[in-house]
VEXMAR-346858 format. One record per residue (C-alpha): residue in three letters; x, y, z; residue number from 0. Coordinates in pm, whole numbers. Layout:
<atoms>
- ALA  X  Y  Z  NUM;
...
</atoms>
This chain:
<atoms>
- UNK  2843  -349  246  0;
- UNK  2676  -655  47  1;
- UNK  2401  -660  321  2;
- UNK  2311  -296  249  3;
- UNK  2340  -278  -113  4;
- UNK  2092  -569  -78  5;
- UNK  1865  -390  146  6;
- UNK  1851  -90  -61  7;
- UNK  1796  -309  -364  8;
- UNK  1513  -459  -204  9;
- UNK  1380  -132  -89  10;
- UNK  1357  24  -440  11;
- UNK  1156  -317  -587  12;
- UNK  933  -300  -378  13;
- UNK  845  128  -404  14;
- UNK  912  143  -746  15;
- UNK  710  63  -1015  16;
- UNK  944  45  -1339  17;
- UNK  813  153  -1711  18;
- UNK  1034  -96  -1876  19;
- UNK  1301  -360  -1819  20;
- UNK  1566  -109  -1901  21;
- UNK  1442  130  -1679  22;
- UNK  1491  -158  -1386  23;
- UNK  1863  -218  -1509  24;
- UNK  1955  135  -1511  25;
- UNK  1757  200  -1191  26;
- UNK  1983  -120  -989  27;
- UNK  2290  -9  -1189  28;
- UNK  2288  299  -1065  29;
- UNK  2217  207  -695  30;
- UNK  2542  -30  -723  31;
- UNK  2783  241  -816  32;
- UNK  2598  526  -562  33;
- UNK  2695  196  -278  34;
- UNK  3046  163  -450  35;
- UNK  3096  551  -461  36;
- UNK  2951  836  -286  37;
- UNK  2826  633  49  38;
- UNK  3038  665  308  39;
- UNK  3089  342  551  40;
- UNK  3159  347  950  41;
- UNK  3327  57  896  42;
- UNK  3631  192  628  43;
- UNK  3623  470  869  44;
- UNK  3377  717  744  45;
- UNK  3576  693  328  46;
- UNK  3327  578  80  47;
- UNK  3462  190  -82  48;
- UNK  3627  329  -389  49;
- UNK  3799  627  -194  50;
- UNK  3988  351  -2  51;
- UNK  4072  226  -271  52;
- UNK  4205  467  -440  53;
- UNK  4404  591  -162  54;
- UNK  4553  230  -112  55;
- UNK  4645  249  -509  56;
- UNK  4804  571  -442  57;
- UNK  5046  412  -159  58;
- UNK  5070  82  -290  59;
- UNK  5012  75  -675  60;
- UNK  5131  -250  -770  61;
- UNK  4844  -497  -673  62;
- UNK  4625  -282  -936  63;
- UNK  4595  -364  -1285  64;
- UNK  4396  -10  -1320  65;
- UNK  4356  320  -1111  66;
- UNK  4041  356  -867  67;
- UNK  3892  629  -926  68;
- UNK  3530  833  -862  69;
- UNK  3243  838  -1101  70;
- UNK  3163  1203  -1232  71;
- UNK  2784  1298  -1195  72;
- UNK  2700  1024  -1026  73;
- UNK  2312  973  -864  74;
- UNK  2280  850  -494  75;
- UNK  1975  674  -581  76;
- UNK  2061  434  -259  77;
- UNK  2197  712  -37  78;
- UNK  1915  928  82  79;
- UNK  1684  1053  -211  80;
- UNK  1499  761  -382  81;
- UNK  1523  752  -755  82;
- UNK  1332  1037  -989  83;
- UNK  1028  755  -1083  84;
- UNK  992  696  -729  85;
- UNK  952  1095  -590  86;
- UNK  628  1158  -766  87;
- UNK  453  841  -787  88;
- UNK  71  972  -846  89;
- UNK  102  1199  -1105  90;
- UNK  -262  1292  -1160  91;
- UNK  -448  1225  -796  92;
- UNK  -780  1333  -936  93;
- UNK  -804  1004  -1182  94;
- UNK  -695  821  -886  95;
- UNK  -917  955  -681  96;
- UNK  -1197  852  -898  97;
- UNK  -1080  493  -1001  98;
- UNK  -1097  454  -594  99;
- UNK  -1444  564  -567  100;
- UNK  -1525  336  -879  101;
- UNK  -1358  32  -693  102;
- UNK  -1591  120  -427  103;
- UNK  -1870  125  -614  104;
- UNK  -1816  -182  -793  105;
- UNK  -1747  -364  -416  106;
- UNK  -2093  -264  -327  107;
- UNK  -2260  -422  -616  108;
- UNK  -2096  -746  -578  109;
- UNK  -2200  -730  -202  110;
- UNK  -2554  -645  -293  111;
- UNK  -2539  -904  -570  112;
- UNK  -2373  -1164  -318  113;
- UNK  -2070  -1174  -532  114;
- UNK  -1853  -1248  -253  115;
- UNK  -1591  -1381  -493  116;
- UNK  -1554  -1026  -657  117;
- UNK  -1626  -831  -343  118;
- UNK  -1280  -1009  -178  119;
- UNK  -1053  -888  -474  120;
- UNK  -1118  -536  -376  121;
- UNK  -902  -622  -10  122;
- UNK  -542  -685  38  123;
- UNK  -505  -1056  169  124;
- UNK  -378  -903  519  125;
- UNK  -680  -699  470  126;
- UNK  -755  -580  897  127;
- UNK  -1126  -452  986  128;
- UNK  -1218  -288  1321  129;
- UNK  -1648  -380  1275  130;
- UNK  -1895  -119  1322  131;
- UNK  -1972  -260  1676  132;
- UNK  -1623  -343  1811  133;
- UNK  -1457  -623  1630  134;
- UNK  -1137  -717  1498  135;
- UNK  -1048  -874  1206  136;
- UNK  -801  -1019  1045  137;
- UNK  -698  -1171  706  138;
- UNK  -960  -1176  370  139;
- UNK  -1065  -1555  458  140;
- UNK  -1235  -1356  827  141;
- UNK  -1309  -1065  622  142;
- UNK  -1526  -1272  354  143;
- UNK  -1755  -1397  633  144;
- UNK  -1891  -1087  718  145;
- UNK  -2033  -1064  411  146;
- UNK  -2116  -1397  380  147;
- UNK  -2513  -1534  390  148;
- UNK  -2634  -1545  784  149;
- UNK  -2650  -1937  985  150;
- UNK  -2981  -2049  1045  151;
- UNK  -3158  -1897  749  152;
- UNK  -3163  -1584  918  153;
- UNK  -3184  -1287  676  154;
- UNK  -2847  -1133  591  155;
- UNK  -2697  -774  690  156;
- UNK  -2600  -622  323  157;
- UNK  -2356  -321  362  158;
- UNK  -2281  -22  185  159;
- UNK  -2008  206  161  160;
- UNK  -2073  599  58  161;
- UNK  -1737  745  30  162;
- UNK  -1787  1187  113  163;
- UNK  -1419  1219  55  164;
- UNK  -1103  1072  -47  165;
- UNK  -741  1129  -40  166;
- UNK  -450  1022  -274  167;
- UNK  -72  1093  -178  168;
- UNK  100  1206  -430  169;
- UNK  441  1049  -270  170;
- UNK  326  688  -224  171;
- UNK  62  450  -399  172;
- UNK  -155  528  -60  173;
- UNK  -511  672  -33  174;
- UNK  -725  770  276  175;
- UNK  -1163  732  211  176;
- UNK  -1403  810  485  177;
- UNK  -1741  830  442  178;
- UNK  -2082  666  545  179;
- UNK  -2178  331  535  180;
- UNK  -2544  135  604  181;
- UNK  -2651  -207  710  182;
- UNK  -2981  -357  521  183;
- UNK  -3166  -606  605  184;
- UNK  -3168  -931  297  185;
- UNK  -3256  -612  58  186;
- UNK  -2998  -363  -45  187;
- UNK  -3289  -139  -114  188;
- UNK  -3481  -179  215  189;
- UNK  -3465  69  541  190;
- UNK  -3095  47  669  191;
- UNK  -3058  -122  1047  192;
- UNK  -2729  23  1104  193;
- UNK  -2524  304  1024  194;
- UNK  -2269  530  1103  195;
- UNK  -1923  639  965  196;
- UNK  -1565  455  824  197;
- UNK  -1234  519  711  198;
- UNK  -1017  319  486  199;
- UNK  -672  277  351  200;
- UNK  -604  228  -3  201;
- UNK  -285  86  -182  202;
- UNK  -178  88  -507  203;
- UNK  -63  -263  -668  204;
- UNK  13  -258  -974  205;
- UNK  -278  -80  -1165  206;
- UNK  -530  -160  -909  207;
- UNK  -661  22  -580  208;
- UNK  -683  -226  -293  209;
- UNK  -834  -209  80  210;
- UNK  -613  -266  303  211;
- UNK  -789  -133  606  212;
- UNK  -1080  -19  698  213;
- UNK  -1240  108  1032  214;
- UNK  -1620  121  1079  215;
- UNK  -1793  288  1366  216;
- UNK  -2219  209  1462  217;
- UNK  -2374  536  1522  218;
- UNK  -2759  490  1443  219;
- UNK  -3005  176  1456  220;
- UNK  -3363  63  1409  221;
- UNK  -3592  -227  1455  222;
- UNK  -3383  -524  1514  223;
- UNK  -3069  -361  1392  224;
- UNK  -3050  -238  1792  225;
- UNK  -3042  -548  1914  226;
- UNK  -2694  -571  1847  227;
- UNK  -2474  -548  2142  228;
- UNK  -2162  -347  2102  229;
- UNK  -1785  -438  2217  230;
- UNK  -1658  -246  2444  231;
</atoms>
């Protein structure tokens, strides 16, 4: 029983995103009495914990100082249904929506600007990329070096992101982008080398849209740009 009231516990911190410390208390308070009340355990044989109890009061009464008895109106927060703050957790997607495509936005100045330092807090730290051209990667410290300047003085690939559409659940602090993205050559504002489409997931920490994954796929090239040799 301890193992799964912990479990559920540990299950609503991290969904729930609480408005105040009461709101916490009463949130864990109430989880504690749905485990102590309505729940029914295998291992009591199917009774919830206080039923038992109350039964064994009824056949042996003397051991109690006071009757067992159930809770009227009682939530199952724990049981099934999570609690009311955690059923609609976007309540307006369309400002969500937008403070996603202004995250975006602000990622591709710093990566035009070679702000890699600001460009990284826009990814989760397990942050995975599948590149345009086939690879994997794994972790911000990888994902910082693709934007990071090229060895051997060689001019750097700048990349953009062009979101055409995004997505906000209304159920969980997720999001779904896709859109289009270029690769220029040392110049934001020169010809693009490479481009094609990507998708992303977005999570919601706190106040603040993160990357937590993103998928890029090469579908066009000039000059040197198709050079590049794919994975495959």
């Amino acid at each position: 029983m301890v193992e799964r009231l912990t479990g559920r516990i540990s299950s609503v911190i991290a969904q729930t995103r609480f408005r105040s410390a009461a709101e916490r208390l009463a949130t864990f308070t109430d989880c504690v009495q749905a485990c102590r009340h309505p729940i029914r355990r295998r291992a009591l044989s199917h009774p919830p914990p206080v039923e038992t109890l109350a039964l064994r009061h009824s056949r042996q009464p003397d051991p109690f100082q006071k009757r067992a008895g159930a809770l009227p109106g009682l939530t199952q927060s724990c049981k099934a249904a999570p609690p009311q703050n955690m059923t609609s957790a976007i309540v307006d997607p369309h400002s969500e929506v937008t403070a996603i495509k202004e995250a975006r936005q602000a990622q591709n100045r710093a990566i035009a600007s070679a702000d890699l330092d600001t460009a990284e807090k826009f990814w989760t730290a397990d942050i995975t990329i599948r590149r345009a051209l086939g690879q994997a990667v794994t972790g911000i410290t990888e994902a910082r070096k693709i934007l990071e300047p090229a060895p051997n003085h060689r001019p750097a690939i700048i990349y953009q992101r062009a979101p055409t559409s995004v997505e906000v659940s209304r159920h969980w602090h997720l999001a779904y982008e896709e859109g289009q993205w270029t690769g220029h050559l040392d110049d934001v504002h020169s010809t693009a080398i490479l481009a094609g489409r990507y998708a992303a997931q977005w999570v919601k920490r706190g106040e603040l849209w993160l990357i937590r994954s993103e998928v890029f796929v090469a579908l066009t090239c000039t000059g040197s740009g198709c050079d590049a040799l794919a994975v495959l």
